[in-house]
N, C-alpha and C positions, 0 to 999 in steps of 0.2 A: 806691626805689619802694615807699612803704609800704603795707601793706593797708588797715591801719585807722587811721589817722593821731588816733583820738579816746581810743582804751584807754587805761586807767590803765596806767602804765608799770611800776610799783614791782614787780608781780609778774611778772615777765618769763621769769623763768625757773621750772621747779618745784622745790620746796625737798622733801627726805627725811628723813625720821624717820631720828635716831641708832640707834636699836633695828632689826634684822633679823628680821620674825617668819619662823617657818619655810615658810608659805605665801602666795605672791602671792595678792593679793588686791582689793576696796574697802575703803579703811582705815575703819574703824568710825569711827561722826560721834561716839561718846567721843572721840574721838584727836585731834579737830579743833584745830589752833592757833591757828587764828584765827577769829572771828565777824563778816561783815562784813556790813553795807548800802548800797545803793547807787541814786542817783536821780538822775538827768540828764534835762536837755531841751533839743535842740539844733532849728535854724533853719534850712534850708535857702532860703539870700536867691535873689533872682533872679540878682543878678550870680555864679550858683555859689561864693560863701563860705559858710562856715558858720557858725555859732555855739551856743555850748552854754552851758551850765551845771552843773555836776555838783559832787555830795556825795556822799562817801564816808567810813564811819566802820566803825572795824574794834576788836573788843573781844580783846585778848588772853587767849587759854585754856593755852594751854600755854608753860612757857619759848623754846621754839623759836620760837613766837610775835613772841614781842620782838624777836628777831632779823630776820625777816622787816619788822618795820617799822624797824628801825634809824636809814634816812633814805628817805627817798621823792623821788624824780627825779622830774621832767617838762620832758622834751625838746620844743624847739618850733622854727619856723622864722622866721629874723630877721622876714620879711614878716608874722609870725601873732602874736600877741598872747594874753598868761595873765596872770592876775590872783587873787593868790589871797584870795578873798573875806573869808572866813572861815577860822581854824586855834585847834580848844581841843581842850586834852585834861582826862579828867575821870577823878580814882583813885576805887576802890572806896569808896561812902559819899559823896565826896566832893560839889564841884559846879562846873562848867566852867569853866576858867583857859584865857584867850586866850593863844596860843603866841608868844612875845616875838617880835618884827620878830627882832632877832638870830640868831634860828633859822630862820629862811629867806632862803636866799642865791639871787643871781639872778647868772650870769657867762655867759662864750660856752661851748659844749657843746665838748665833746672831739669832733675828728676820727676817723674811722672808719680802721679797717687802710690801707685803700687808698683814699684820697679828701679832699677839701674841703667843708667843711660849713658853713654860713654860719647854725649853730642856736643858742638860745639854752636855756640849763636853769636850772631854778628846783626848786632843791630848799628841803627840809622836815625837820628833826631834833627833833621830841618828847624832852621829858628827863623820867628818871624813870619808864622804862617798865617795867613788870614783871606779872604776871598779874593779871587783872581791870582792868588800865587800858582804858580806852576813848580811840580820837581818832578826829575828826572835820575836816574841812578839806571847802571848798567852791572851786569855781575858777570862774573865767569866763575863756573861751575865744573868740578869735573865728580862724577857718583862712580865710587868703586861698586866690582859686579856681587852681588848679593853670594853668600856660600851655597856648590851645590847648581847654581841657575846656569844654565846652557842658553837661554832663548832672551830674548830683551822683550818688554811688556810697557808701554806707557798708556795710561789715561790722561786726554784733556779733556775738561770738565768744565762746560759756561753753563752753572749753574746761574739765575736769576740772582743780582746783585745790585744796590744802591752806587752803581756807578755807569753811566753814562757809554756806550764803548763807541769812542771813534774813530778806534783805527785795529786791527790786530791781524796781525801776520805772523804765524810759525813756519818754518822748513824745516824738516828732519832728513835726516843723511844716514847709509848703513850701509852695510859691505858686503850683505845679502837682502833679498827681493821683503819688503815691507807686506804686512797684510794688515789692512785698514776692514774695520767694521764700525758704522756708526750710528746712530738715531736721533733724531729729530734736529738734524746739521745743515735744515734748509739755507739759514741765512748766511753759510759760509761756501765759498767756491775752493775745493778740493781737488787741485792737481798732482798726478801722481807721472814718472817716467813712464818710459816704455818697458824700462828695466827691472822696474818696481822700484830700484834702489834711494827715489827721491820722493818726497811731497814736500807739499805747500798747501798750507792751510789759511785763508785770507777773509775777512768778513766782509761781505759784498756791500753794505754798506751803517754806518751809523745805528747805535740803536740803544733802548734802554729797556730795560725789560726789571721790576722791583715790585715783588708782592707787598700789600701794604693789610693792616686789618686781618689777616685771616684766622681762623679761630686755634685754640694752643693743641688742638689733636690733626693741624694741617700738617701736608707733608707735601711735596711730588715726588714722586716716583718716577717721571721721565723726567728728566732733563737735558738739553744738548751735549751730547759726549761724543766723543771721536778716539778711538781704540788700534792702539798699533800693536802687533807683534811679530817676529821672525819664525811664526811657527801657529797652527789655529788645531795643532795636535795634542790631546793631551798628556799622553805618554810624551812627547818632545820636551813639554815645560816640567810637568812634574817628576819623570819619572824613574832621575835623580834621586830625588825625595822620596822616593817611596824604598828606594833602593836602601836607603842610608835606614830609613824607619824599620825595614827589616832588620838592618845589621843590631840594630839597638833591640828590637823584640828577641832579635835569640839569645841575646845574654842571659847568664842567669840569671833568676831575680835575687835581689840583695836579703840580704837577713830576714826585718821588719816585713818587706813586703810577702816574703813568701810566708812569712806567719803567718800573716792576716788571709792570703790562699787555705792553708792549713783549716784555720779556725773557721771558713766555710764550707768546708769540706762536707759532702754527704746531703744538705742540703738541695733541697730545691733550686732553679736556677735562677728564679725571682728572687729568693731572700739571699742568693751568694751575690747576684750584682749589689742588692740594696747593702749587705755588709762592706763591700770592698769600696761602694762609693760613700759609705760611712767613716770606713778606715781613712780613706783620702782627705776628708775632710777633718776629721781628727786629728792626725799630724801632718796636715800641708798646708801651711796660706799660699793664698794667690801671688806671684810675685816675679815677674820678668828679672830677670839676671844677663843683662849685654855689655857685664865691665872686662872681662876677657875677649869678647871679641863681639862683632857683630856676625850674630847666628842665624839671622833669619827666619828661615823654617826649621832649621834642624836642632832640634832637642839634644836636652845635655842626656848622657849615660843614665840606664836605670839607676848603676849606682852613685852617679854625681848626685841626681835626683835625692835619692833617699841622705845621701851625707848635706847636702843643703838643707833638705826638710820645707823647701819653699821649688815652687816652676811657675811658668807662667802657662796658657792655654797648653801649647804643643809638647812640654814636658808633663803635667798632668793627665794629659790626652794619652801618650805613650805609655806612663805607668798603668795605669787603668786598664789600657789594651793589654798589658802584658801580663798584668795579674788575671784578667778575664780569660786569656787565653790559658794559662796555668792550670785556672779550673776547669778547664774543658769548654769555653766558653767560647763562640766567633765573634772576636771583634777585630775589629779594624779602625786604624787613624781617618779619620777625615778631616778633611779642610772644607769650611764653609763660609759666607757673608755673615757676618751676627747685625741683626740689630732689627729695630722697627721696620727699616726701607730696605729691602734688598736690589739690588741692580739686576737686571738681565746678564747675561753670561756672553757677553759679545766676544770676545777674544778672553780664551782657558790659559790667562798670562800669571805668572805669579803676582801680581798684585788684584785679582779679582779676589779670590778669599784675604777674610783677615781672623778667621779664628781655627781653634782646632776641637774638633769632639771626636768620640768616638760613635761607631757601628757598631753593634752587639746584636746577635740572634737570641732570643730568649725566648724557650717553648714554642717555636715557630714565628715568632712575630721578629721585626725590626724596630727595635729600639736605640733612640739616638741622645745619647747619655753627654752628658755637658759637665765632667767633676769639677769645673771653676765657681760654681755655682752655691750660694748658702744653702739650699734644701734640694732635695730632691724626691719628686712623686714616681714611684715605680712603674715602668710601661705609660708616660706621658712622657711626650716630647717639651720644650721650654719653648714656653710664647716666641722669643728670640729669636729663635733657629726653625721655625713651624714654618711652612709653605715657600721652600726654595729649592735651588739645585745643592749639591752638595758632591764635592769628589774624594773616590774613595781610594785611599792606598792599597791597594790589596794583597795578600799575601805572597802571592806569584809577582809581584813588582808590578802587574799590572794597574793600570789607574783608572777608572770608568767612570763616570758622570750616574749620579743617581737622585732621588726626588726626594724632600723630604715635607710631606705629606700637612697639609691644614689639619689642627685636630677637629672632632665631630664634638658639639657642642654636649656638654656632659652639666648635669645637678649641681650650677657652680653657686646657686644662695639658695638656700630654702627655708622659710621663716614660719613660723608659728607664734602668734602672738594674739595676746586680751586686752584690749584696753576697757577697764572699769573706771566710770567719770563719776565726779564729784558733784556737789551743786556750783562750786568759783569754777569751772571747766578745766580742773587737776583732772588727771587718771592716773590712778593705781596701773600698770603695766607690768606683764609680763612674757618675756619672750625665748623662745627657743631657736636658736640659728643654728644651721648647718651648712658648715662650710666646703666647699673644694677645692681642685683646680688654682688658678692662679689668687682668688682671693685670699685662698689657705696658704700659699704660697707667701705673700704680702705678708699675711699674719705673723708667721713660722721670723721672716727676715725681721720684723717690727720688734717681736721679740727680742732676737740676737741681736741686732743692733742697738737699741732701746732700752730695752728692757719691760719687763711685763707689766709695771706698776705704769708706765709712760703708755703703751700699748692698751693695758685697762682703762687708764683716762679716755683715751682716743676711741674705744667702744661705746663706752658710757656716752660721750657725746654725740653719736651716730644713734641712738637707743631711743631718744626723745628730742623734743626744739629745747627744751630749758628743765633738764632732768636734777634730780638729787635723790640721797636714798641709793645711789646703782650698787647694787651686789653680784657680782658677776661669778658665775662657777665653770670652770674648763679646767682642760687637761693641761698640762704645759707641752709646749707644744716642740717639736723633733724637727732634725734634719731630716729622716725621711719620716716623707707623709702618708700618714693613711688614706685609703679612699675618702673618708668624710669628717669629720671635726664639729661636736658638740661647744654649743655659747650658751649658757640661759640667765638670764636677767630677770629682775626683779629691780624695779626704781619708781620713783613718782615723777611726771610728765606735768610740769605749772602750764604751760601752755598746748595740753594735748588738743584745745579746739582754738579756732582760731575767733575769735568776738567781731561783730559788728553792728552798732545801735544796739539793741538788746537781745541781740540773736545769737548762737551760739554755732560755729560752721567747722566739720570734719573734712579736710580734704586731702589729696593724694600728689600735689605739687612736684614731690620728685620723682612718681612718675609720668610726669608729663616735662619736666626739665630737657628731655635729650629730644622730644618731638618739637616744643619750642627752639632749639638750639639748629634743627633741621630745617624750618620755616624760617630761623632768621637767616642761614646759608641763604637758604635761596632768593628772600627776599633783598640780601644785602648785597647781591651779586657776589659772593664769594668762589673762589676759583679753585683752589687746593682740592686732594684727596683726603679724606678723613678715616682716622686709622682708628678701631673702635676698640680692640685688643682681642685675643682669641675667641672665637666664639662660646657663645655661656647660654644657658638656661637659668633664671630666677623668678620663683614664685612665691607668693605669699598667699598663709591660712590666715584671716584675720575676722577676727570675733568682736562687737561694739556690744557694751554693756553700761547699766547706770542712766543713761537716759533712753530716750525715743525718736523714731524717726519713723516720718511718712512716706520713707522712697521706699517706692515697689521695687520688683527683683529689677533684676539687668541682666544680660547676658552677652557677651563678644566675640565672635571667632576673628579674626583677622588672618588671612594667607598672602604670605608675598613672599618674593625669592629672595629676603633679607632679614624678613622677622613676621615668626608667629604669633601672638595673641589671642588669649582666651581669658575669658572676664564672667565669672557664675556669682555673679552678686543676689540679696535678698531677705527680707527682716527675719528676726527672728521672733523664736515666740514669746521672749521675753519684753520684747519693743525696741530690743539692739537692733543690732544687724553684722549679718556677717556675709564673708566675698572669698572668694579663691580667684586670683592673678596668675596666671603664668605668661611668661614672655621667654621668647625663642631668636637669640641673636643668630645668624647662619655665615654672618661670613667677617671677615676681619678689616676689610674695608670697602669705602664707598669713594665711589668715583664723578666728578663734575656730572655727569648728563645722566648719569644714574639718578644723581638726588634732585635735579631738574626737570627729570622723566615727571609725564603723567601721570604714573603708576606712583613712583613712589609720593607726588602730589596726592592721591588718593591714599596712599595710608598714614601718611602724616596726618590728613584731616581723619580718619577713621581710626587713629589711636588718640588723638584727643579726645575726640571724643567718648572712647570708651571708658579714658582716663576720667575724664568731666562727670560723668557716671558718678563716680564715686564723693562724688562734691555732697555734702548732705546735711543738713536741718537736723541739728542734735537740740532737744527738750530737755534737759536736763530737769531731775528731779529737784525739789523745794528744800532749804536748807532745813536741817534735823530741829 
């Protein structure tokens, strides 16, 4: 389900300067490696195809540059049609040499991880590239209309890129009135008729915009976009789709699937969804099938479904709904954004979503069930799909915009643990973990993919700095999850203290790792939003024994609209010491002038410190 099925493809992902300066930043337009222009003008016919035309010519500035153009892809769909116009490249001084046929190859596109592809690619290899060369290449394009689409939908997207823009010009054309929505499109001058039926999109002048440095949980979430569609209805775009989705829910259900309804019969409505999305997973992998035709949104038959034994999101999604409703269940297809960043909803066009789950009522609650998925927790939404719009096909063919809710921060670690120390500062250790939520989650996949002996290692090493001895006891762990998930260990920790001169020092370094990490944002000028993952709770019970220490108690409340903190440290009577930690994540991400705020300046320095706390002057005992 692509967004914007027109983008130039070659920069697909972002390319980083060899060199590390020492502060994040916008990479200064010196640094720029490429120089490019760009001009298209696409068609919107009545029969919803499109067509375009577009030129693109990009001047290399820096060696890195050359690399970036190396060869130039463009993926397309067997039904759709490219042509490439024109292709010259022109060296410094020089003057334009048409790019031999030789140099552009046309074959079938490589298959995706998990799927059949029925695309074709037409790539482009320039020879003789090196700084100050210039190329150029033109293509004609024509996109057949998606099956089922009545309304035409484009995204352009000047997301922040290592190249330089000095020139860009789109027009689009259409045979009925365009509606335009878009955000943060200051630096372009947007003219539209009086008719609606034209625009022109032009960037008012030169610019360079390339994040550099920023930390690996950065993202944005705005970026300049500009949004067309023939329709800002969303029964006009979808509701086709939901039409055709009906047709396919009333069939019967085939053999297999209506067992698997049978054998939850009678049940609760909790343990008949956990069964049926158990059954799903049991005989369905994940798996797009686009070699008969290009389907789009619309799902193959229940019963194609079951004689394939494989769908991809929207065939999955259908079967699911159809068995749920079998049981007496309300669900419903929806279509949603998957992923860490979700866009605002600017134009309800078929290329805003790109996945499919279902709606499910269960014991009065709304739960939003994802079968593509390795595990599933009962009545928990998936990190993925957590805090966005989400449209729902409804039963009546209607299609309504609905919310799919942030979850409330839930018992997602909870530790129990003794560390007994040695006289060389070994500790004997042992711990109890309880897992939920998305860590159990991670667990459950680590296993299935992995396997448990690779998955045991990878505890063991999280257990202690330099562990041996780890003896791990759990359950094996399920596709669905229970509320909580026992770990308990038993290992010896060679460097449970850390040494210095002849002193021996306890401290709590990882948690103080993500308060450091916030301090260096801000000191480094970092720009990005920071995406933390669903909100969580983790606390630890933790008991020091074997040696001595002379820190008095502590204690820490910390309140802030991002994260709570409480800290009940204090000796014990044996000359240990023991501490209870809790920390309270509350939201899923942070934003530039949030983590630049005052406030939050004020609890960075106030959970160091409570972190610091914990820093302590271990005595150990005299060798036996």
């Amino acid at each position: 389900m692509p967004r914007h099925p027109f983008s130039p493809s070659f920069l697909a992902a972002s390319v980083f300067c060899a060199a590390t300066p020492a502060l994040a930043a916008l990479q200064p337009i010196a640094e720029a490696p490429l120089a490019g222009e760009t001009e298209f003008r696409c068609q919107f016919n009545a029969d919803n195809s499109t067509d375009c035309v577009s030129t693109y010519s990009f001047t290399i500035l820096k060696p890195s540059g050359r690399e970036m153009l190396s060869r130039i892809d463009r993926s397309y769909a067997e039904t759709d049609s490219l042509i490439v116009e024109k292709a010259e490249l022109t060296q410094p001084g020089g003057k334009p040499v048409p790019l031999d046929q030789s140099q552009i190859d046309t074959r079938t596109a490589p298959n995706p991880d998990q799927g059949f592809l029925r695309e074709r690619q037409t790539s482009l290899a320039f020879p003789n590239l090196r700084v100050g060369t210039r190329i150029s290449y033109t293509l004609r394009e024509h996109f057949t209309a998606k099956p089922l689409s009545t309304q035409f939908h484009y995204i352009l997207s000047r997301p922040p890129m290592p190249v330089r823009d000095d020139r860009f010009v789109a027009e689009f054309k259409a045979e009925r009135p365009i509606f335009v929505r878009s955000e943060l499109m200051d630096a372009y001058r947007i003219e539209q008729s009086a008719d609606k039926k034209t625009l022109k999109v032009s960037l008012k002048k030169p610019q360079y915009t390339n994040y550099i440095n920023e930390a690996g949980n950065a993202y944005l979430r705005h970026t300049p976009r500009l949004e067309l569609g023939s329709s800002l209805d969303l029964q006009d775009n979808f509701g086709p789709f939901a039409a055709r989705y009906n047709e396919i829910l009333a069939a019967e259900l085939p053999k297999g699937a209506a067992a698997a309804v049978a054998a939850v019969k009678g049940k609760p409505a909790r343990e008949q969804v956990a069964g049926l999305m158990q059954y799903i997973n049991d005989t369905y992998r994940y798996l797009g099938d686009w070699r008969a035709s290009e389907r789009g949104y619309v799902p193959f038959s229940l019963a194609e479904i079951e004689r394939n034994g494989y769908g991809d999101c929207k065939d999955l999604a259908i079967l699911l709904a159809a068995m749920l409703k079998a049981a007496g269940i309300k669900a419903e297809p929806t279509l949603v954004s998957r992923g860490d960043v979700v866009w605002d909803l600017l134009v309800p066009g078929m290329y805003a979503p790109n996945h499919a789950i279902v709606r499910a009522e269960v014991d009065g609650k709304t739960w939003w069930l994802d079968p593509t998925n390795p595990v599933f927790a009962p009545g928990r939404t998936m990190p993925d799909i957590q805090q966005r719009w989400a449209l729902v096909l409804g039963a009546d063919g209607k299609v309504r915009r609905d919310e799919i809710p942030l979850e409330a921060p839930g018992d997602t670690l909870r530790v129990t643990r003794s560390e007994h120390y040695t006289h060389d500062g070994e500790a004997r250790v042992e711990s109890r973990v309880e897992l939920s939520n998305a860590p159990l989650m991670q667990l459950s996949v680590a296993d299935r993919q992995r396997g448990r002996t690779s998955t045991d290692q990878d505890l063991c090493r999280n257990f202690a700095k330099e562990g041996s001895d780890c003896v791990l006891e759990r359950d094996d762990s399920q596709f669905v999850l229970p509320p909580s998930y026992t770990i308990s260990a038993r290992l010896t920790d060679r460097r449970a203290l850390d040494r210095l001169g002849g002193e021996y020092f306890y401290n709590r370094q990882d948690l103080a790792s993500q308060w450091d990490a916030f301090a260096k944002y801000r000191s480094e000028g970092q720009l990005a939003e920071l995406y933390l993952g669903e909100p969580q709770i983790t606390s630890y019970d933790i008991s020091l024994s074997g040696g001595k220490t002379d820190e008095p108690a502590h204690s820490c409340e910390i309140r802030s609209p991002w994260f709570d903190i409480d800290l009940q440290a204090e000796p014990a009577k044996d000359g240990g010491y023991h501490y209870r930690y809790r920390e309270v994540q509350k939201t899923s991400w942070l934003n530039h002038d949030e983590i630049n705020s005052a406030e939050f300046g004020k609890l960075i320095e106030q959970s160091r410190g409570c972190v610091e706390q914990l820093r302590l002057v271990v005595k150990l005992d005299k060798r036996p």
